[in-house]
C-alpha positions in Angstrom: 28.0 -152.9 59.2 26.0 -156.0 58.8 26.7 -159.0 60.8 27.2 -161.8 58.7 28.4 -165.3 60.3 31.3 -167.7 59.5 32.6 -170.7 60.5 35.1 -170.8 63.6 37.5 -173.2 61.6 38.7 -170.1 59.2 39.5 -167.5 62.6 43.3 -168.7 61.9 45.2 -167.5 65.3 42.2 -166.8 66.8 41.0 -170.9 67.4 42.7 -171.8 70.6 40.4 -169.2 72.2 37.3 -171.6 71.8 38.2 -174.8 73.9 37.3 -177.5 72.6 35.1 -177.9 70.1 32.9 -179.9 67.7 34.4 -181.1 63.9 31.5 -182.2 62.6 32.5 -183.9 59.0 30.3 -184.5 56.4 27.8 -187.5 57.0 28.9 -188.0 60.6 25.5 -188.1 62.7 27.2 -187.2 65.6 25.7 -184.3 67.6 28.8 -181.9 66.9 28.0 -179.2 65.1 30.9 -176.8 63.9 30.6 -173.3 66.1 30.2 -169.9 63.9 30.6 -167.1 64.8 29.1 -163.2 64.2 32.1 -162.0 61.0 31.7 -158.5 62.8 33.5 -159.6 65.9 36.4 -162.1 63.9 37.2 -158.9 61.7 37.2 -156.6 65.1 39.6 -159.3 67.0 42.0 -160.2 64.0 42.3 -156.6 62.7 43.0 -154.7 66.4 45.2 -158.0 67.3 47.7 -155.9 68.2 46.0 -154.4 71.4 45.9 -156.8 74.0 42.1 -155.8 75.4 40.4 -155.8 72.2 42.0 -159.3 71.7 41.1 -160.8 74.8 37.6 -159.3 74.3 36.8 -160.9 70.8 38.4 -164.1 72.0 35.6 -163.6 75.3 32.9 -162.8 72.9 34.0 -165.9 70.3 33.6 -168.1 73.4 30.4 -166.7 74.3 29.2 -167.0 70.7 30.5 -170.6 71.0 28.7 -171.8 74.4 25.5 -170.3 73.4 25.5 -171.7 69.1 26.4 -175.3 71.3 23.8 -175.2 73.5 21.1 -178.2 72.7 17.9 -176.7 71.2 15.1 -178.4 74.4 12.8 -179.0 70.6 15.2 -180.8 69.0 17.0 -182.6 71.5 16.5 -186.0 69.9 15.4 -185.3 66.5 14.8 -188.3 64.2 15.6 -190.9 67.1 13.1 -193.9 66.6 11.9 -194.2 70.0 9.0 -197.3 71.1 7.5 -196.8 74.8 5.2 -199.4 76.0 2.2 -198.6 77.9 2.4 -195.0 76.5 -1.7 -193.8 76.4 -1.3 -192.8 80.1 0.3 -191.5 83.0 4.2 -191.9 83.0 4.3 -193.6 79.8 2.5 -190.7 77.9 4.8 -188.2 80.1 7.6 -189.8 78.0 6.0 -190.0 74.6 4.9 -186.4 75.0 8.0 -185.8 76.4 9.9 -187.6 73.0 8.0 -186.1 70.3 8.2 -182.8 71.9 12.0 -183.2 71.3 11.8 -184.7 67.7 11.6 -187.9 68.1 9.9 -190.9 65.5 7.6 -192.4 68.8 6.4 -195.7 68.4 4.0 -196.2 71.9 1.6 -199.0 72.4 -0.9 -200.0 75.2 -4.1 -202.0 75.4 -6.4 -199.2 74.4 -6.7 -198.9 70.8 -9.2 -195.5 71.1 -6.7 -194.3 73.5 -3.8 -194.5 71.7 -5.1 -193.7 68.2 -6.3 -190.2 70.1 -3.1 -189.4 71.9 -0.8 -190.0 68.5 -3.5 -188.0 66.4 -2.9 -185.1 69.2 0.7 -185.2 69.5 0.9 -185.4 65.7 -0.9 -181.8 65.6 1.5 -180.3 68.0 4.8 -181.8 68.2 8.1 -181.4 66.1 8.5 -185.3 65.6 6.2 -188.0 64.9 3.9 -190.6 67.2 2.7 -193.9 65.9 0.4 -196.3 67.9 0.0 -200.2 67.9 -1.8 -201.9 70.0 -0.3 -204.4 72.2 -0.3 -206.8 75.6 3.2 -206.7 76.8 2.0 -210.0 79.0 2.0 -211.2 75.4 5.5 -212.5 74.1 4.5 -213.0 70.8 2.9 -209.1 70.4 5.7 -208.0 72.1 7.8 -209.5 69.5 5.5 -207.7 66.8 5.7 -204.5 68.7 9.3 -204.3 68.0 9.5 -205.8 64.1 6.7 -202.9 63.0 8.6 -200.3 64.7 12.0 -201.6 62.4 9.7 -202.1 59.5 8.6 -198.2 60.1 11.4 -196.9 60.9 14.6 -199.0 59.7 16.5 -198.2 63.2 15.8 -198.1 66.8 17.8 -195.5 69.1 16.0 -196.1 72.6 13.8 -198.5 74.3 11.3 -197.4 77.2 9.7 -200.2 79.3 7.0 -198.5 81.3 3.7 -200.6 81.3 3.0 -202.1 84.8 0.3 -202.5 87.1 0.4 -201.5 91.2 -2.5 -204.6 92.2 -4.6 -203.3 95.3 -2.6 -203.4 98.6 -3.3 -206.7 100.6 -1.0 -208.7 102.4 0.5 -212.6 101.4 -2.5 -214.0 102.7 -4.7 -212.5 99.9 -2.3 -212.9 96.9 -2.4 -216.1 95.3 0.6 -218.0 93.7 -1.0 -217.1 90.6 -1.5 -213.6 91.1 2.1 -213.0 91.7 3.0 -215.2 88.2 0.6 -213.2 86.1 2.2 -209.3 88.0 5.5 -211.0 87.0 4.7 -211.7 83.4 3.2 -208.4 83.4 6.0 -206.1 85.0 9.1 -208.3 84.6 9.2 -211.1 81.8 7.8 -208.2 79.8 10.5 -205.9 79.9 12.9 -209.0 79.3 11.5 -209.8 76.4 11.3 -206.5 74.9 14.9 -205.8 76.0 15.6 -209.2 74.4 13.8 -208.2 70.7 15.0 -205.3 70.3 18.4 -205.2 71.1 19.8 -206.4 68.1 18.8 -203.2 66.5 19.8 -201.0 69.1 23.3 -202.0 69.1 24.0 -201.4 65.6 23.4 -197.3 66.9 24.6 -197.2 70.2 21.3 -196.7 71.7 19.7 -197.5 74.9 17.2 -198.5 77.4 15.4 -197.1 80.0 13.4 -199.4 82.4 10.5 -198.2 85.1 11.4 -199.3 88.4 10.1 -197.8 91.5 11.2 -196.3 94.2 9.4 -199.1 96.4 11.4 -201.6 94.8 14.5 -200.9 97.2 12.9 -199.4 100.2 10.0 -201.9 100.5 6.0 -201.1 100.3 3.3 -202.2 102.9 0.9 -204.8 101.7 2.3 -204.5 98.4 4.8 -208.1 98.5 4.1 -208.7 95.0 5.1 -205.5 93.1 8.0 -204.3 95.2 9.0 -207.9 94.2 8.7 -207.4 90.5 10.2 -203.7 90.6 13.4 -204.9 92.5 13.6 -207.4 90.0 13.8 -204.8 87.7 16.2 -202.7 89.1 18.6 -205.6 89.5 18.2 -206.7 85.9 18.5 -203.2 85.2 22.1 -203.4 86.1 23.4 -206.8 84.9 22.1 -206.0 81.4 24.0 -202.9 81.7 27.4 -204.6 82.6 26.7 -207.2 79.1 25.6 -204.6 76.9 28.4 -201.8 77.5 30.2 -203.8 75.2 28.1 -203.0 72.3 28.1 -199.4 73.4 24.5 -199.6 74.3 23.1 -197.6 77.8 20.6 -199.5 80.0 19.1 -197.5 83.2 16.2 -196.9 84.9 14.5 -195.0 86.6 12.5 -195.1 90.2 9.7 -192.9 90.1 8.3 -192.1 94.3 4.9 -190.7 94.4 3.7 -189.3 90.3 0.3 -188.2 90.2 -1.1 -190.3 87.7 -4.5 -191.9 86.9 -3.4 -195.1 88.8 -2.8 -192.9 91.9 -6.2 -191.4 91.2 -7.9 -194.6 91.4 -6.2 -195.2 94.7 -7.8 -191.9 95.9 -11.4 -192.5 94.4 -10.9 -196.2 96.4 -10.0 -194.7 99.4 -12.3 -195.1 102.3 -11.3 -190.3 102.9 -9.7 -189.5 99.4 -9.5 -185.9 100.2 -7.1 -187.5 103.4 -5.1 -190.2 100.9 -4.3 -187.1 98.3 -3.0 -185.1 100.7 -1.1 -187.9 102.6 0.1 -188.7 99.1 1.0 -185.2 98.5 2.9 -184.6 102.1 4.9 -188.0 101.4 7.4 -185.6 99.4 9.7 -183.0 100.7 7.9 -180.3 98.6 4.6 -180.8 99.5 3.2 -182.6 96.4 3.3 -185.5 94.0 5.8 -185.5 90.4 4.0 -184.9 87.4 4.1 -187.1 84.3 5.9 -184.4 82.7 9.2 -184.5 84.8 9.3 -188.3 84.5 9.4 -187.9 80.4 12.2 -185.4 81.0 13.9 -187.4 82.9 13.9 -189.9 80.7 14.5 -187.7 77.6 17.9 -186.6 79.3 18.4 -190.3 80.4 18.2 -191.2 76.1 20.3 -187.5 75.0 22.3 -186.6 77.7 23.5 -189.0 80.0 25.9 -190.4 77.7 28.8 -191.4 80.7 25.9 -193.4 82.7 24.8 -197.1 82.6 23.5 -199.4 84.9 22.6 -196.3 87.1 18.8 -196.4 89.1 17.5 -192.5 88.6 15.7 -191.8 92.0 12.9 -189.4 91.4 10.7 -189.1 94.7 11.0 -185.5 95.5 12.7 -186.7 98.6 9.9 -189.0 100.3 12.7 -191.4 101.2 14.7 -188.5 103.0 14.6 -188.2 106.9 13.1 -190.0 109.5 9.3 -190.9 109.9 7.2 -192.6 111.7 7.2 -196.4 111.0 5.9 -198.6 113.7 2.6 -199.5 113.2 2.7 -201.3 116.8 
């Protein structure tokens, strides 16, 4: 007998067997989707009602066809979402636009690098399920900033999530060496941007319940050596992280972010290359974790995919992903 399929709704006494479940009505955008079901097992379970085992197994298999017809499809986890990432041509930042379009997403990443950009959306627009767009921008810039977010609306009449990633780790050197002004441009850079950003486009994410998702570090609670300037701006962000969250739950709209420890990334790389032994500073970098190595770029855009699909009971919550570097003892005195 072929199995055809039918909807769960029309099973009659057989329903309550399901749980709960999605009713999905015309137009709603929700995620929901209404369960169905092979008809070979319904007819099996209706018909033979009458003995008990039969009718606890089709009820077993209508569950089972229920958890896996329910079960998020990892390409098309957040299909159509208008998505903007700043500082998205490179290391965590292109982790999440991969990471985005992958899952379906309308991406709209910018960075510095025109060539850069134009390449990485022209690659992920061969590959991927959903779209990437790039325009340029300096997020120290309010004004392009502000641009940033009106093309993406113009593009894409919506916005669903915000990712503030661009940043800059300056070269580690103690007070002495930074200069007032240093640490106003790194704030500009790491914290007024994101702000501003948050500030531009929240208007349009509230009308859809999205959210935001702000790069913080894991430095930024447990402190940095010779680096008073961005553990500064990145506990800044944490903290801002969480107010917004408290103002904007009102409006429905999510704001976390996330920590990252030790991802390898071509900022890390240029801290090896500068290193007076980089074979010694990869490998101290990699020991720093409990597994032996750094993150990749691709587990920080997961992250941060399930952060914008998923998480849908979590704001104002800093996602620690260190692979453990700030478990245990070690040694600290440098006495």
């Amino acid at each position: 007998m072929p199995v055809g399929r039918t909807n769960v709704k029309n099973i009659g006494g057989l329903r309550h067997g399901l749980g709960r479940h999605s009713r999905k009505k015309r137009g709603d955008n929700s995620r929901g989707t209404v369960t169905t079901i092979p008809k070979l097992i319904v007819k099996e379970s209706a018909t033979d009602s009458k003995d008990p085992q039969k009718l606890i197994r089709g009820i077993c298999e209508i569950r089972r066809y229920s958890i896996l017809q329910n079960f998020t499809d990892p390409m098309n986890l957040y299909t159509d979402k208008v998505v903007i990432i700043t500082g998205g041509t490179k290391g965590i930042g292109q982790g999440c636009v991969q990471a985005f379009v992958d899952a379906g997403s309308k991406v709209v990443f910018c960075s510095r690098g025109k060539k850069e950009g134009q390449t990485l959306a022209a690659h992920l627009n061969a590959r991927g399920s959903g779209e990437a767009y790039f325009i340029q921008c300096d997020v120290s810039r309010v004004d392009e900033i502000e641009n940033l977010i009106s093309a993406s609306i113009a593009r894409h009449q919506r916005l669903d999530c915000l990712i503030n990633n661009a940043g800059w780790h300056p070269p580690h050197k103690p007070i002495d060496d930074f200069s007032v002004q240093d640490f106003r441009d790194l704030l500009e850079l790491n914290l007024i941007s994101m702000f501003a950003a948050c500030k531009f486009a929240l208007p349009h994410l509230r009308k859809h319940k999205g959210n935001i998702i702000n790069l913080s570090s894991l430095v930024g609670a447990m402190g940095q050596l010779h680096a008073t300037t961005y553990v500064a701006t990145k506990g800044a962000i944490t903290a801002f992280t969480k107010a917004l969250a408290i103002d904007e739950a009102i409006h429905g709209v999510r704001v976390n972010s996330v920590s990252p420890g030790n991802i390898y990334t071509p900022l890390w790389q240029e801290a090896i290359d500068a290193a007076p032994d980089p074979e010694k500073c990869r490998a101290d970098g990699n020991a720093a974790q409990l597994f032996g190595r750094m993150g990749t770029i691709e587990e920080a855009g997961k992250l941060c995919l399930f952060l914008a699909a998923e998480a849908t009971f979590t704001p104002g919550v800093d996602h620690i992903l260190s692979g453990g570097a700030a478990l245990g003892y070690g040694r600290k005195s440098r006495l």
